[in-house]
N, C-alpha and C positions, 0 to 999 in steps of 0.2 A: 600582674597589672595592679594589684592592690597594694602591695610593697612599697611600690614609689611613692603613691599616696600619705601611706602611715609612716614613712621617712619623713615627710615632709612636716606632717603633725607635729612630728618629735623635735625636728629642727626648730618650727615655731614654741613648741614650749622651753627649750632651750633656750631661745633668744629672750623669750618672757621675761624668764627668769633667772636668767643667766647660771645656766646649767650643764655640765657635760653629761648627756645621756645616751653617754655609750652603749652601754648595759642595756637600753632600752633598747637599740639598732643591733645589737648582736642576738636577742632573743628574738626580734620580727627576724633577721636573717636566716635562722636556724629554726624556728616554727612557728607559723601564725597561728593556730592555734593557744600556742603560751603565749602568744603576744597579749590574745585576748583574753584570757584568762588573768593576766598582768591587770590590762585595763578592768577589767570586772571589780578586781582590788580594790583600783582608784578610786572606786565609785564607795566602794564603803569608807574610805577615808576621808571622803568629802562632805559626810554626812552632816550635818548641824540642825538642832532641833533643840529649842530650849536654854542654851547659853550662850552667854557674851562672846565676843573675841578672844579677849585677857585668857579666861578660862581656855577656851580650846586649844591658844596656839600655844598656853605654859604647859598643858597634856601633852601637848606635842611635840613641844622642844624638848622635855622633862625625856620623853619616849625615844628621838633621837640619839641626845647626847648620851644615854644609856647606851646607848647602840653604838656609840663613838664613830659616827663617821662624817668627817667635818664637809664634806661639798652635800649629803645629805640634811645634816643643821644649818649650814647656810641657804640650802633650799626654802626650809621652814623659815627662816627668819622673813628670806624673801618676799614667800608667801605673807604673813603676819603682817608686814606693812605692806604689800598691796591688798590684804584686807583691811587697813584700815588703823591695826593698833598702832599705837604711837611708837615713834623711834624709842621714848624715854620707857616704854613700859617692855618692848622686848630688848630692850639693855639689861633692865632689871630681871626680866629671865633670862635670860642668858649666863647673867652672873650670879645669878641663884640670891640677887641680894631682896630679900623678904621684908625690906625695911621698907621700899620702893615700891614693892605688889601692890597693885589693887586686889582688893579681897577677892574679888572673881578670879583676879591669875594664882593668888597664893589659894585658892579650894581648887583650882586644875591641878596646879602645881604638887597638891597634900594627897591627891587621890592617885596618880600619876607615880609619885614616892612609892607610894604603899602596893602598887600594887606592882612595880617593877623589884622593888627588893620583898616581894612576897612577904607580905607580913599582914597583918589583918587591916584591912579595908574596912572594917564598922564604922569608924568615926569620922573617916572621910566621906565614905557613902552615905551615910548619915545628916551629913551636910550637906552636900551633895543634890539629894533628894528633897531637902526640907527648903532649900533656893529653887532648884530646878524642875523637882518631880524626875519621872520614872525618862520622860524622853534626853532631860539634859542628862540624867547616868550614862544612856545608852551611846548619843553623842559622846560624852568625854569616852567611854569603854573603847568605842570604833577606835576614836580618833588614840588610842592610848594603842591597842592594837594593831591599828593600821601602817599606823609611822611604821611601825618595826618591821616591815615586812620589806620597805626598799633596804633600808643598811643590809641586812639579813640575805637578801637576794644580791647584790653588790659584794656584802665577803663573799660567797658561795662562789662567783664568776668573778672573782679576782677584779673589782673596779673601787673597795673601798679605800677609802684615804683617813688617818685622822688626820683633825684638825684643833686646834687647842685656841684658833680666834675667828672670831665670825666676825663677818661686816654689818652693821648698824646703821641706816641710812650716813653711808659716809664715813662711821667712826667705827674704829676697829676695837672689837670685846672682847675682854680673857675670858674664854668661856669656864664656867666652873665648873666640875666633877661633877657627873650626876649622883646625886643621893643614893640611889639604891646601890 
């Protein structure tokens, strides 16, 4: 009975966002349980306490394209301008051009580096902390954490793709390497 329901969820966030969430219908298929445990996820990914846009969706795209799965980073982008950030400013993430960041997306962006190619976080978090305090850390950390958990579950059940260009309200962007 609940099935068709949470089908239907998934097909509306699909259409949102213009998404194939396969992955999503083959885990309610196979146990709702994990379905829910899935959505529990979502809920820490969606956290935001403390910092701008810039900053969360460059964490985010930064945590993606680590993760190289291109219908996952065009999710995020998606998301990014239906929140709000500008076309011009998730182009500049996306291509990692730092000349274009606003300082908010290039301190998501420096914390996001550092802590996906494991290397010391001081100077980021540092930063970090002295703009945002203790809650925008924690926001950027979810949001740095959370991204990775769909590519990650997507390889695992075979639905990842790379993708090496994202869509841009409209314009198509070479996406750059992630750093780490």
């Amino acid at each position: 009975m609940i099935r068709p329901i949470l089908h239907a969820v998934i097909r509306r966030f699909e259409r949102q966002f213009d998404y194939d969430a396969a992955y999503m219908h083959e885990i309610l298929d196979t146990s709702i349980p994990a379905f829910f445990k899935l959505v529990l996820a979502q809920a820490m990914n969606t956290h935001r306490e403390g910092v701008p846009n810039d900053a969360l969706f460059a964490a985010r795209i930064a945590a993606v394209r680590f993760e190289d799965c291109g219908p996952c980073a065009q999710l995020v982008v998606n998301m990014a301008l239906a929140a709000g950030v500008a076309p011009a400013m998730v182009r500049a993430i996306v291509a990692r051009d730092v000349t274009r960041l606003s300082s908010d997306a290039l301190m998501g962006l420096r914390l996001a580096d550092a802590v996906l190619a494991h290397e010391s976080t001081d100077d980021a978090r540092a930063d970090v902390l002295a703009r945002y305090g203790e809650k925008g850390l924690v926001t950027l950390a979810y949001a740095i954490a959370a991204t990775r958990i769909y590519p990650t579950m997507k390889r695992a059940l075979g639905h990842a793709r790379t993708c090496e260009r994202l869509r841009v309200d409209g314009e198509t962007v070479v996406a750059a390497h992630a750093a780490a």
